[in-house]
C-alpha positions in Angstrom: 53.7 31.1 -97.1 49.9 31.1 -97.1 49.7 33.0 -100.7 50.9 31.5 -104.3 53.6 33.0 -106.6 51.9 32.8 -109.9 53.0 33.1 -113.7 50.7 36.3 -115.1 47.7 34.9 -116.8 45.5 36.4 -120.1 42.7 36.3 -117.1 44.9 38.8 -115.1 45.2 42.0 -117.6 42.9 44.1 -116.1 44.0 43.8 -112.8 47.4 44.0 -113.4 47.0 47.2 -115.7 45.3 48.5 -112.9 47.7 48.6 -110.9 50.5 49.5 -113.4 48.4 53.0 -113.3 48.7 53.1 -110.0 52.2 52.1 -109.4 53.4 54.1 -112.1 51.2 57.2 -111.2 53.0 57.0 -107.5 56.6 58.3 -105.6 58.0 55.4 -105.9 58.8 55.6 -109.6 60.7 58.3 -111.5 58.3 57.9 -115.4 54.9 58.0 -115.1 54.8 55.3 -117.9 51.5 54.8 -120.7 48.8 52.5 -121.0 50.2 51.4 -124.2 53.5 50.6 -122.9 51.6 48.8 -119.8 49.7 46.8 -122.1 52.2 45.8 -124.2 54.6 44.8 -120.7 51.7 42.3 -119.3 51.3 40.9 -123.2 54.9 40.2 -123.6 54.9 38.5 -119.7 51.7 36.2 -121.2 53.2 35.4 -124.4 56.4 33.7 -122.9 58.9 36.5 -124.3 62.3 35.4 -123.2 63.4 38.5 -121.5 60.1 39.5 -119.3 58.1 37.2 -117.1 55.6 38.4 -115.3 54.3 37.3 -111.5 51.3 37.8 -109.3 50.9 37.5 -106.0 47.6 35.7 -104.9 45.8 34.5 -101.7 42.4 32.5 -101.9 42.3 33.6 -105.9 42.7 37.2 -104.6 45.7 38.9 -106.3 47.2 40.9 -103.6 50.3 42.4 -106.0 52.6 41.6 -109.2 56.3 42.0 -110.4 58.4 41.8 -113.4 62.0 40.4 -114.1 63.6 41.1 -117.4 66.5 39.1 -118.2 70.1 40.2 -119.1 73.2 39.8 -118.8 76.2 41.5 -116.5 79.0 42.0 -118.1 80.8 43.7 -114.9 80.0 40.9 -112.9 80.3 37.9 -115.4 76.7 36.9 -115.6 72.8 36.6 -116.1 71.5 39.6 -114.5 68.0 39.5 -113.2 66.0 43.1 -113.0 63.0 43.1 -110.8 61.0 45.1 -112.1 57.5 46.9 -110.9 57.6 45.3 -107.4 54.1 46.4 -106.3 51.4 45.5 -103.7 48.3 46.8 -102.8 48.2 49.1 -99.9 46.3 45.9 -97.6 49.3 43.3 -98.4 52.2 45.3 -97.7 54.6 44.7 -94.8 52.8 41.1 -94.7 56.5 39.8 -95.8 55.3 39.0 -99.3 58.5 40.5 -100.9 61.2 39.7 -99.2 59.3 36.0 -100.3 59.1 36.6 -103.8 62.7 37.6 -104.1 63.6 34.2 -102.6 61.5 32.8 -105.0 63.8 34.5 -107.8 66.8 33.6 -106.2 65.6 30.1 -106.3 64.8 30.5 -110.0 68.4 31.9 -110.8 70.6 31.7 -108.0 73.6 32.5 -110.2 72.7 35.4 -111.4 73.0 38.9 -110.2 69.8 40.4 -108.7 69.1 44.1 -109.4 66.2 46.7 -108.8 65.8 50.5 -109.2 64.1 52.7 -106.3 63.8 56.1 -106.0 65.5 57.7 -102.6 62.1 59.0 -101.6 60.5 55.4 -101.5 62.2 54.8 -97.8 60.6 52.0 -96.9 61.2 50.3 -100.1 64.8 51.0 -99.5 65.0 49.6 -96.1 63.4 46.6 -97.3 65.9 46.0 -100.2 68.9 47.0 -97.4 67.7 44.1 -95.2 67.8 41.6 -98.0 71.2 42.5 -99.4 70.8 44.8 -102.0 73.4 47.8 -102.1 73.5 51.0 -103.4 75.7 51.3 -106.5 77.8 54.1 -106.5 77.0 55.2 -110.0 74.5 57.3 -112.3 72.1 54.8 -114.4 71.8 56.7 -117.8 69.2 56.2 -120.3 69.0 56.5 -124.2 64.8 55.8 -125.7 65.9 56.1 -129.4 65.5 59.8 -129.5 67.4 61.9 -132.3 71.1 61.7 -131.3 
């Protein structure tokens, strides 16, 4: 690996909320997302909250991309549960192998924990990535509840 796997730094926000925007204003996500919410995401990675960290992906003090986990636990499959969130490279650094690499890196972090991601059917190449490192499709709706009136 001739790139580093980074903790998100206070140095990083900028960049990183940069490409939140983009990432978030793309296909391959279903919410479009808000600069507050961003902000607050790449705050909680840098102030050590115990459910988010947050990772960059760097060459020569270039950062080439960043990703999320958030930390729960799986009650269907008996424990910690790992979401990768926000898996996102710059258009230059993709297909260089860098995430297939990072989720090794997780793995390596928890390897007894379930791994899980969301992308949208549209994002084929995503897809085909995740298929070739072992992810499934689950056979079930993901429903979502933001504190809305009941």
């Amino acid at each position: 690996m001739d790139y580093e796997i980074r903790e998100i730094r206070v140095e990083d926000k900028s960049e990183i909320l940069s490409m939140m925007k983009e990432f978030y204003s793309s296909d391959a996500v279903f919410t479009n997302g808000s600069e507050e919410i961003f902000i607050k995401d790449i705050q909680n990675c840098i102030d050590d909250n115990p459910y988010l960290e947050g990772f960059v992906f760097c060459k020569n003090g270039i950062i080439m991309g960043y990703s999320m986990i958030a930390k729960s636990f799986s009650t269907e499959f008996g424990k910690s549960c790992i979401w990768l969130e926000d898996l996102y490279l710059k258009p230059d650094y993709r297909g260089c192998g860098i995430i297939p690499e990072f989720i090794k890196y997780v793995r390596s972090l928890f390897p007894d924990a379930v791994l899980r991601l969301e992308a949208e059917d549209t994002n084929t190449h995503a897809v085909h990535v995740y298929k070739k490192l072992n992810f499934s499709r689950l056979p079930y709706i993901q429903m979502i509840n933001i504190n809305k009136e009941s």
